[in-house]
C-alpha positions in Angstrom: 77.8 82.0 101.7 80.9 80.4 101.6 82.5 79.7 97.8 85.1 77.3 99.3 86.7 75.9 102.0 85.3 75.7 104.9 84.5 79.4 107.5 87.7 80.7 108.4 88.3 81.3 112.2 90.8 84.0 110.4 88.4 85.7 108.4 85.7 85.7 111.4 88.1 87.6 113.9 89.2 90.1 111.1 85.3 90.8 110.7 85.5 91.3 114.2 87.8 93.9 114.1 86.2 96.1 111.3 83.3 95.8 113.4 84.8 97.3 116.5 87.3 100.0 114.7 83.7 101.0 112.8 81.9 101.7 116.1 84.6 103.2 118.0 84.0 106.7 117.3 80.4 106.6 117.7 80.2 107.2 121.6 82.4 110.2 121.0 79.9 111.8 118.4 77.2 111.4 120.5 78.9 112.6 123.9 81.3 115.7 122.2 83.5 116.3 125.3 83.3 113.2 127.4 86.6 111.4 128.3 84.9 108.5 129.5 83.6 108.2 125.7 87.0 108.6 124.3 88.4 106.0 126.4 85.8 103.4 125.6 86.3 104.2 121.8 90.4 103.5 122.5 89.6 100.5 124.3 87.0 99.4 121.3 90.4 100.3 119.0 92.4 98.2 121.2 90.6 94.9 121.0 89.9 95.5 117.0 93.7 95.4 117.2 94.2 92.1 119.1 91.6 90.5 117.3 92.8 91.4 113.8 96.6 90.6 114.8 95.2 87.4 116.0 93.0 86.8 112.8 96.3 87.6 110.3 98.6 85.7 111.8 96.2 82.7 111.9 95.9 83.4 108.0 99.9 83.4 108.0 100.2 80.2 109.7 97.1 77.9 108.7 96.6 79.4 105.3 92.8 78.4 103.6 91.2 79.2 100.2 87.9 79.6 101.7 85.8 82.9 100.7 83.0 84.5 101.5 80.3 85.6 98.9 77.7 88.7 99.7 75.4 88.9 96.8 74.8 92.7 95.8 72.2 92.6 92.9 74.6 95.3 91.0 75.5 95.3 87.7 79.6 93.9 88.6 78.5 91.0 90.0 78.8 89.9 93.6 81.0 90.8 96.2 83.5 88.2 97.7 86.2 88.7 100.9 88.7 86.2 102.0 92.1 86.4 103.4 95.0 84.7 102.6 98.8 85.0 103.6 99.3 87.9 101.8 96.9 90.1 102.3 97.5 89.0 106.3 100.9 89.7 106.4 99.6 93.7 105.0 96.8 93.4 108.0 100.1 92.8 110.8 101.2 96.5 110.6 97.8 97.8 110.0 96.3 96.8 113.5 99.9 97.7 115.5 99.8 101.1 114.4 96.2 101.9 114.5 96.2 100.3 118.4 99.1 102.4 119.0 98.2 105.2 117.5 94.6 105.1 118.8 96.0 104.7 122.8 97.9 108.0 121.7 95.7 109.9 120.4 93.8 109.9 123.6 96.9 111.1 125.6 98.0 114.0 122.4 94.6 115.4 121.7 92.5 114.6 124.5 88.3 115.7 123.7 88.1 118.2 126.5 91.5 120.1 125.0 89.9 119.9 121.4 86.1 119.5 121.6 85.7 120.6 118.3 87.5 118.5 116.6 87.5 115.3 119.6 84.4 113.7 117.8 85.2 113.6 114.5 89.1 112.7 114.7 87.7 109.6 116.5 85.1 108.4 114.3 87.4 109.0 110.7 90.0 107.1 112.5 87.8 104.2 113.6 86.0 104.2 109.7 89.9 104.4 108.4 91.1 101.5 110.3 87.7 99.6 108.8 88.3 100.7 105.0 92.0 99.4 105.5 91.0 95.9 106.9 87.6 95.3 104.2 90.4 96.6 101.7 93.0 94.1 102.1 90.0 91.3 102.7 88.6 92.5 99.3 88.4 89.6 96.8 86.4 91.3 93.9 87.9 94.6 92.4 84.0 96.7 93.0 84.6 96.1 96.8 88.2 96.7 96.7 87.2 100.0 95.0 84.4 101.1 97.1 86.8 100.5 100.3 89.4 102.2 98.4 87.1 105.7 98.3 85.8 105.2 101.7 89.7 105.5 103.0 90.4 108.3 100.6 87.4 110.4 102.2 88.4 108.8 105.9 91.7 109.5 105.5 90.4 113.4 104.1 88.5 114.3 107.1 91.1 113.1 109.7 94.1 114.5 108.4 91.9 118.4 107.9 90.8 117.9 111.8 92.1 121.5 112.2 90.4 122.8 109.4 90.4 126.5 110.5 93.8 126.6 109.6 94.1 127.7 105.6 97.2 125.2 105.4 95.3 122.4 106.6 92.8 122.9 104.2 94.9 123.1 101.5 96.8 120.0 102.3 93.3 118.1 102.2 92.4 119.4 99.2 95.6 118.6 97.6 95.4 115.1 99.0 91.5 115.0 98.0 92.4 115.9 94.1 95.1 113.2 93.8 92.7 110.5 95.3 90.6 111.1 93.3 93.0 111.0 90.0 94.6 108.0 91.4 91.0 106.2 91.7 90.2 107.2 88.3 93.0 105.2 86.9 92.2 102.2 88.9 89.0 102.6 87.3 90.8 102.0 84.0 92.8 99.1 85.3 89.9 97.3 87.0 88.4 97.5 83.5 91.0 96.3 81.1 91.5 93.0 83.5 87.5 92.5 83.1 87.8 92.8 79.3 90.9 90.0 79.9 89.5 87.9 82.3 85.5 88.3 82.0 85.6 88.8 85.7 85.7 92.1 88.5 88.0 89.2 90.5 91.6 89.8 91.6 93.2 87.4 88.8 95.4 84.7 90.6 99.2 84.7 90.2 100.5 83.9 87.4 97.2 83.2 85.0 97.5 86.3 83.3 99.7 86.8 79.6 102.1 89.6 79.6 101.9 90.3 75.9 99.8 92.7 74.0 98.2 96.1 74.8 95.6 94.7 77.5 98.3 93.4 79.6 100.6 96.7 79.0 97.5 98.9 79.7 96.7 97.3 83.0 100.8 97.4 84.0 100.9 101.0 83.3 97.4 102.4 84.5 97.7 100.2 87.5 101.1 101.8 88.3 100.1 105.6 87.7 97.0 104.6 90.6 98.2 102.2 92.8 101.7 104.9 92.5 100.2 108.0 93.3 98.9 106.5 96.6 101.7 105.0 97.8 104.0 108.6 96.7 106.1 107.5 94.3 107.8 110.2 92.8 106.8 112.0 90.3 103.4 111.5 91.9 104.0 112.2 95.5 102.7 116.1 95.5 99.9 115.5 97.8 102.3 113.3 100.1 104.7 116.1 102.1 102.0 118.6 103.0 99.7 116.3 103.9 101.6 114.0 106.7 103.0 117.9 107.9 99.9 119.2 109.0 97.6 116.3 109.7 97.7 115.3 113.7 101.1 113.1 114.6 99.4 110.0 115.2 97.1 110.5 111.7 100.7 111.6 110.3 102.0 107.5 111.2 98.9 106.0 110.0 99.2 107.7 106.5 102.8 107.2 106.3 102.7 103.6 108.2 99.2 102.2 106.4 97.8 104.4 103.8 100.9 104.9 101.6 101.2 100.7 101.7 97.8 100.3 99.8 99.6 101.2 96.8 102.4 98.5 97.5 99.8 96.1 98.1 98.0 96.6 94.8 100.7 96.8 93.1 101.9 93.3 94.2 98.2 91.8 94.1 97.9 93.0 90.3 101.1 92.8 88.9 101.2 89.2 90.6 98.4 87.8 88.4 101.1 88.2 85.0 103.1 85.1 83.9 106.3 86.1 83.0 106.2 89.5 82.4 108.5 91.9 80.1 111.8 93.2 81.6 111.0 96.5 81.2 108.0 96.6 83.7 110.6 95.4 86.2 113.3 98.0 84.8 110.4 100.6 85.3 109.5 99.9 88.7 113.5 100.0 90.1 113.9 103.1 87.8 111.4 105.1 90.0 112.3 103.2 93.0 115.6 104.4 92.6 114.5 108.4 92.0 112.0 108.3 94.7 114.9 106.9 96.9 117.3 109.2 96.4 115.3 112.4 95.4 113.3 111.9 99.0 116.3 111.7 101.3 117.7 115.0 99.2 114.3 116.7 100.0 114.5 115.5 103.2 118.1 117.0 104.1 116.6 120.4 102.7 113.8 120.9 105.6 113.4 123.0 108.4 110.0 121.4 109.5 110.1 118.2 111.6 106.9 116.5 110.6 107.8 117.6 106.4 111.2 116.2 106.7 109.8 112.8 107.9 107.0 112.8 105.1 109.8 113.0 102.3 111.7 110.1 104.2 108.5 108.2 103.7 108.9 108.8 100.1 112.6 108.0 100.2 111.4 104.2 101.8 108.7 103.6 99.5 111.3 103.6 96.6 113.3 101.0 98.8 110.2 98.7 98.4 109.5 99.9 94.8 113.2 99.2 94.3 112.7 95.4 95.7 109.7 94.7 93.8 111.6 96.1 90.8 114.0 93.4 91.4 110.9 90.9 92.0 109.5 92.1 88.5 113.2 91.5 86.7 113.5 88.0 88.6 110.2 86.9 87.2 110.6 87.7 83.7 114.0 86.0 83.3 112.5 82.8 85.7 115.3 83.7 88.4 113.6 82.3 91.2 116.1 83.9 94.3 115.2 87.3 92.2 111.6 86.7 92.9 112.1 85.7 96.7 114.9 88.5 97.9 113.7 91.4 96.4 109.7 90.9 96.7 110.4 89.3 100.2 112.7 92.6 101.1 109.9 94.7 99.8 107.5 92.7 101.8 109.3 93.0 104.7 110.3 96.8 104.6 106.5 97.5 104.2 106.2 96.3 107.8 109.1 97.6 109.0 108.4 101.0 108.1 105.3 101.0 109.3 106.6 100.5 112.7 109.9 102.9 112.5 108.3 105.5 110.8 105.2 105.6 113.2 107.5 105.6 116.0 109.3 108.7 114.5 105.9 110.8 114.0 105.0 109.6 117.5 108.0 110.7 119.1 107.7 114.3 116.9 104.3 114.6 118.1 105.6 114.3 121.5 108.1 116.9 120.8 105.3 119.3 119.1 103.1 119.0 121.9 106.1 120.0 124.2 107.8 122.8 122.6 104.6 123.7 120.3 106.9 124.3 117.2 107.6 121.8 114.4 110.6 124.5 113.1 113.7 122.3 113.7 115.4 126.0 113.5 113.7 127.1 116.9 114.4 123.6 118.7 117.5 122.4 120.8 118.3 120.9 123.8 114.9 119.2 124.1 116.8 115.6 125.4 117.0 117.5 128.7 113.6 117.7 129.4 112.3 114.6 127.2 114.5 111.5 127.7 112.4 109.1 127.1 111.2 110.7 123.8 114.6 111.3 122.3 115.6 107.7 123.0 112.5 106.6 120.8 113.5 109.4 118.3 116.9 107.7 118.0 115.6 104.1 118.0 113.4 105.0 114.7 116.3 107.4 113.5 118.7 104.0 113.8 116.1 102.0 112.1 114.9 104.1 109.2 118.7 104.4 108.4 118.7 100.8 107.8 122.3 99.7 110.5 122.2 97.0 112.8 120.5 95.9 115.4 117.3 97.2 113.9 114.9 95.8 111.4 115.7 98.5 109.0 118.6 96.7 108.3 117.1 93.0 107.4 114.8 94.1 105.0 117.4 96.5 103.3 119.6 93.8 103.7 117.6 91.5 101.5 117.3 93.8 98.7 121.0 93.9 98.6 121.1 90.5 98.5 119.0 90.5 95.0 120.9 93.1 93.7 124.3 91.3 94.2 122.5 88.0 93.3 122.3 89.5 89.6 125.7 90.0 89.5 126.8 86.5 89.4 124.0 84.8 87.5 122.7 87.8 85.1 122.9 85.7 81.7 122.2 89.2 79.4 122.7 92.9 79.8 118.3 93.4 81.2 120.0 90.5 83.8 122.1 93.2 85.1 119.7 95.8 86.4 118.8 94.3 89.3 122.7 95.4 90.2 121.9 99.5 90.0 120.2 99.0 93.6 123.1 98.1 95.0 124.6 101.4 94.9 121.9 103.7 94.9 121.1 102.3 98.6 124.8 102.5 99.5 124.0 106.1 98.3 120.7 106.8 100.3 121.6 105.0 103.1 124.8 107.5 103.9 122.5 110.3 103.1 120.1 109.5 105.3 122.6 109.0 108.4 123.2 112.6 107.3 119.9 113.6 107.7 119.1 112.0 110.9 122.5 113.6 112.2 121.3 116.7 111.6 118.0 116.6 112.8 118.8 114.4 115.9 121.5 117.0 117.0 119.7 120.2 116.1 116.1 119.4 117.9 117.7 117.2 121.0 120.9 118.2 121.5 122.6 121.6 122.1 121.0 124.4 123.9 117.2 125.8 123.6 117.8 128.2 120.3 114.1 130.0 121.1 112.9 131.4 124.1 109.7 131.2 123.3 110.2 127.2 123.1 112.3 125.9 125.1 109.7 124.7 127.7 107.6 121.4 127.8 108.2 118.3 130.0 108.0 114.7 129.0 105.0 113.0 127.6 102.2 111.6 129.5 101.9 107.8 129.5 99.6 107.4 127.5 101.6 108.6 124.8 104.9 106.6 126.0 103.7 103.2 125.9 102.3 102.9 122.0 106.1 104.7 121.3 107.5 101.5 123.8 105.1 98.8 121.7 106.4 100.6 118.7 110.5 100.6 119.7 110.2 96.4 121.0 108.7 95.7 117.6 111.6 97.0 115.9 114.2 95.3 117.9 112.4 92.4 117.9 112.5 91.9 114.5 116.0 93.5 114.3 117.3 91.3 116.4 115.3 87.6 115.7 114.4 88.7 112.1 114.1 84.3 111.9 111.0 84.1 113.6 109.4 85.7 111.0 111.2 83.4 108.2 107.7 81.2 108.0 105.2 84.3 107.6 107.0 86.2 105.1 107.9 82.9 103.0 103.9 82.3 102.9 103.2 85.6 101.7 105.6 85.2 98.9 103.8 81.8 97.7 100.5 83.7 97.9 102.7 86.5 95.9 104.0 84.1 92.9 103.4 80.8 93.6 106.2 78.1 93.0 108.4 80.8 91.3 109.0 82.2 94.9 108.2 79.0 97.0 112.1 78.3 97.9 112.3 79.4 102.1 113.6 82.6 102.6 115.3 81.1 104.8 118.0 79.4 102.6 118.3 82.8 101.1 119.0 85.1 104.4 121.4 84.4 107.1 118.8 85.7 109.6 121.1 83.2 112.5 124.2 85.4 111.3 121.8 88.4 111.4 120.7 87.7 115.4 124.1 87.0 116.3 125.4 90.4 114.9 122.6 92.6 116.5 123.3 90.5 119.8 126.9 91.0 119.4 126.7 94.7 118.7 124.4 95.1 122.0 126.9 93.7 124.1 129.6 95.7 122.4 127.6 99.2 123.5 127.2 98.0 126.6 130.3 97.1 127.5 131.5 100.6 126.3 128.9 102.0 128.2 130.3 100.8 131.2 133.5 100.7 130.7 133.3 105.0 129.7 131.2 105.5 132.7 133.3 104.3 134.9 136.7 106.0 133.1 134.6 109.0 133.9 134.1 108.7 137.3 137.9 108.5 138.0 139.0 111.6 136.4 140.1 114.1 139.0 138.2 117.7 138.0 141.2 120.2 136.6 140.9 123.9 137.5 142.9 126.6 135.8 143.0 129.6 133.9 141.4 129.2 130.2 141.7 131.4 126.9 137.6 131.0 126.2 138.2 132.0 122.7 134.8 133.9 122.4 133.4 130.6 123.9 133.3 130.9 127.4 129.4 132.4 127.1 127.9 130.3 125.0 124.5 130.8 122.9 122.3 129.3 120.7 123.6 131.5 117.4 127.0 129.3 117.1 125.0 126.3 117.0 124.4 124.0 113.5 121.5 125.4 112.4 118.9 122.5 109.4 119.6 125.4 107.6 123.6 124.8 107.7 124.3 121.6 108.3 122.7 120.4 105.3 123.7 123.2 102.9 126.3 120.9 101.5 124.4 118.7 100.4 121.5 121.2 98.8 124.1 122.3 96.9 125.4 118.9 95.4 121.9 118.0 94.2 120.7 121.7 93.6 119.5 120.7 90.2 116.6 118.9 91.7 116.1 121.1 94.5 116.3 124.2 93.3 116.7 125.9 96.8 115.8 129.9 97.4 118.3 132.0 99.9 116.7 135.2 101.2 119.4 137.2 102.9 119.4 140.5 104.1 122.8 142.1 103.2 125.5 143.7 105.5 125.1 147.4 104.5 126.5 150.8 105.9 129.6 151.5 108.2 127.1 150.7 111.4 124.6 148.2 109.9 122.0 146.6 111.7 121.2 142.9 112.1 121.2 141.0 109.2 119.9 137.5 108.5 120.6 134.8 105.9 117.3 132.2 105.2 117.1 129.2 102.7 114.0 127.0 101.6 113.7 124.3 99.6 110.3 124.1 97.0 108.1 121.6 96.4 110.0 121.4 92.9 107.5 119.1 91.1 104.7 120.3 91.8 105.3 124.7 92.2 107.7 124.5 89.3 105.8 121.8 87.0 102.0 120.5 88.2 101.4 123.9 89.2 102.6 126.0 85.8 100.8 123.3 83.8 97.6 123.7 85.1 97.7 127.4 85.1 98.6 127.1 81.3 95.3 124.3 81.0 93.2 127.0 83.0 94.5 129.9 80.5 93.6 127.7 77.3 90.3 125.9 78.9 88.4 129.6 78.7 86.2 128.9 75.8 85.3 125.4 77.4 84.4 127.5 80.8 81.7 129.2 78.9 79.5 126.4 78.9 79.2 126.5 82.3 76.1 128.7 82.7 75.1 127.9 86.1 71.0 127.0 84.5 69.8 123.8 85.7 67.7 123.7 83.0 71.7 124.1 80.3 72.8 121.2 82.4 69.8 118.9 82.3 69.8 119.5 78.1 73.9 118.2 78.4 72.8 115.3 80.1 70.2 114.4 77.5 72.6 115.2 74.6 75.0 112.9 76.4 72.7 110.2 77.1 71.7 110.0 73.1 75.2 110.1 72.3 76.0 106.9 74.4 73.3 105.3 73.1 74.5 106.1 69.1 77.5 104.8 70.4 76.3 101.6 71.6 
């Protein structure tokens, strides 16, 4: 039944669309290795996408209150779904991706290539695209939960399709534990705001105090759950291993979609405080900040394609955090173009790196499923043979690097915007925070043109540096055309970022209310921001043509030549990851704490030699790891209990059970 309002058309098509993304995979369980099955499940992805793109931005632009109510007879209470503008404006990049990444998958890992694995790929992506859309529909916390586990276990069994491989289990395991942590302290969360509110309901902005342990207890435990999805560091361990070996197009969905659940609890709890305490806002830039910078650094250290992307999807989720840092310090001092520029830059960077960065997995997959390889060390050269994939390579390279004409550049545009804002109105020292953003993006941004440098002219430029891969030929059609969808979406919103003006400004009202009601708009010069991308297209055009035809008039010189050693050419003088970013390891080898193995030059005849370097997982093989070892060491007198009798565990139970009902 319907609490209020009347039935949303809205709500109705995003139904729809769970429906269809649920059923999708079920032709291909029941038919293993039939094409025909897999294409009807991509078409039943394809119209879950239409229908749920249609459904959001109907929520965006005739917003209702109305909800829906399905009585569950459990002990929380009822279950109740709605949508409004900001869960909608989550929902846009959920169905692109998934649509794109679904039409894809058919093309990259087609059943009758991979009929082990064709079936159940198809049905965990189909049950993941219906977790995400019931999860961002959730009203009440039990439902949001119980979509929240279904992802988590989706999410599992698609990324470990290839679980023969011992590194592919180990990713999902790794992913699996940290879940699971992470749900255990929205368990805790979704608990102290029942205490506060009497109520397993979202609370609505601004109805809940800031002051007093409760409220400090739900900030914190919220943070540590909702943060450990979305890979903020310190609690990102599960994050690089598991968007390395899951398949591409699963890679962009976990980086695109999965890693944003944690943004948008984040902004649907912390939302529901009035006024909170500068430090939460403080605290949320501070690891903004970290994960910024320490992801591009990891990044710039990597020597595997799909692993270097995963730490840049670390390195962007600090740009949100870092917005909605600057949200958090705008609302406690009742700084209203605080609120709107940095929670409507995070809002918008959520969507725009769901679409640049599934357009650089895409475009890696396409590589991977060329060359076979995802060692940038073995790569080079591989424009020649894939055009069209190195152009969408450097599209989402351009983009994630936040420069103009792309829609990297609005969003991280509008958090510098609230960072400089603080500058001129910041009445007290906490005022002044908001202004550290400012030059920690300056400071990520260059090093990420760095990294995308490197890895742009290692894989696609250069000569073949393997024998072994430098074969493949262009991607098949199938794959193109998401990669195409994916590429207009950015420009589209690089280029005309004002047509999205009225949907971001609703989802910042749904966000805080009044406090962020001022349009965007008056904030952004999004017609300066068109005119510059516009400007800057003609301008590389006009060089185009004017260099081509400079080109064609130069008379071909012959003569003799002192080659220099260079007149043959190989792969060994090329930039290697390796050395092209050794600079930079080195600044920041603190944090990194890189490992050279090298085989020295020995003898008056030696043989070859070789020089290798590799970058750790630092916080989890030099901290998470030791810890637990030590907790292992010292839990041995626990570990006697276990006795592996039935009949020992039953008699725990009991002896539990009494004790709760001492207790109570």
């Amino acid at each position: 039944m319907f609490l209020s309002g009347e039935p949303a058309t809205s709500l109705v098509l995003l139904l729809l669309a769970g429906g269809c993304q649920l059923v999708s995979g079920v032709p291909l369980l029941l038919q293993k290795e039939s094409r025909p099955a897999q294409k009807f499940g991509v078409a039943f992805m394809v119209a879950a996408s239409l229908l749920g793109l249609a459904g959001a931005l109907f929520a965006l632009v005739h917003p209702v209150t109305g909800s829906f109510l399905l009585p569950s007879g459990l002990p929380f209470g009822d279950l109740e779904i709605g949508v409004d503008p900001l869960s909608a404006f989550f929902l846009l990049p959920v169905y692109t991706v998934i649509g794109c990444s679904a039409v894809y998958g058919a093309a990259y890992w087609p059943v009758d290539r991979h009929p082990a694995h064709g079936g159940k790929l198809a049905f965990f992506l189909g049950l993941l695209g219906a977790s995400l859309t019931m999860l961002f529909i959730a009203k009440s916390m039990m439902l949001f939960l119980m979509a929240w586990e279904v992802m988590a276990f989706a999410a599992y069994f698609a990324l470990t399709a290839e679980d023969e491989k011992e590194q592919v289990r180990e990713a999902g395991t790794l992913y699996l534990i940290t879940a699971h942590l992470g749900a255990l302290a929205l368990f805790a969360t979704f608990s102290l705001i029942n205490a506060a509110t009497g109520a397993y309901l979202f609370p609505a902005a601004g109805t809940l105090p800031a002051a007093g342990g409760v409220a400090t207890g739900i900030f914190l435990t919220a943070l540590v759950g909702f943060g450990m999805k979305a890979g903020v560091m310190p609690l990102h361990i599960w994050l690089p291993s598991a968007h390395a070996n899951a398949p591409s197009h699963i890679s962009a969905i976990l980086s695109g979609l999965v890693l944003k659940t944690g943004i948008y609890g984040m902004m649907r709890i912390f939302s529901g405080f009035a006024a909170p305490p500068v430090w939460w806002g403080g605290l949320v830039l501070l690891l903004g900040c970290v994960s910024a910078v320490a992801g591009v650094v990891y990044a710039i250290g990597q020597h595997d394609l799909k692993r270097l992307l995963a730490y840049h999807s670390i390195e962007n989720i600090g740009i949100i955090m870092m917005g909605l840092g600057i949200a958090l310090i705008g609302d406690s001092q009742g700084r209203p173009a605080l609120v709107a520029l940095g929670a409507g830059g995070a809002l918008l960077h959520v969507m725009n790196h769901a679409l640049f960065k599934a357009l650089l997995f895409l475009s890696a997959g396409s590589v991977i499923h060329a060359v076979h390889t995802r060692e940038i060390d073995l790569l080079g050269g591989v424009s020649r043979r894939l055009p069209y994939t190195a152009l969408f390579f450097l599209v989402g390279a351009v983009a994630i690097c936040g420069l103009p004409p792309l829609n990297g550049f609005v969003s991280e545009l509008m958090v510098y915007l609230g960072s400089f804002s603080a500058v001129g109105t910041a009445g007290s020292v906490a005022g002044l925070l908001p202004a550290l953003a400012a030059p920690v993006l300056a400071l990520v941004g260059g090093l990420a043109v760095a990294c995308f440098v490197k890895v742009f002219g290692v894989v696609f430029l250069g000569a073949p540096r393997s024998s072994a891969h430098d074969g493949g030929e262009e991607a098949a059609g199938g794959m193109l055309a998401p990669m195409w969808v994916l590429a207009l979406c950015c420009a589209l919103i690089g280029l005309f970022p004002g047509l999205f003006g009225h949907l971001l400004n609703e989802a910042l009202v749904e966000y805080r209310g009044a406090l962020a009601s001022q349009g965007i708009w008056n904030l952004v010069p999004f017609n300066w921001i068109s005119l510059l991308g516009l400007g800057l297209i003609l301008l590389l055009v006009l060089l185009w043509v004017f260099f081509a035809r400079s080109a064609a008039k130069l008379p071909v010189q012959v003569g003799p030549t002192w080659g220099g050693g260079y007149l043959r050419p190989s792969p060994r003088i090329q930039y290697t990851a390796s050395s092209f970013g050794s600079t930079v390891v080195r600044w920041f080898s603190v944090m990194l704490r890189p490992e050279e193995h090298r085989e020295e030059v020995q003898g008056l005849f030696p043989g070859a030699s070789s020089r290798a370097t590799h970058v750790p997982e630092t916080t989890l093989e030099k901290i998470y790891l030791p810890f637990l070892e030590y907790l292992f060491e010292k839990a041995a007198p626990v570990r006697r209990l276990q006795h592996g009798r039935l009949n020992i565990y039953i008699f725990y139970t009991f002896l539990t059970l009494v004790l709760l009902l001492a207790l109570t």
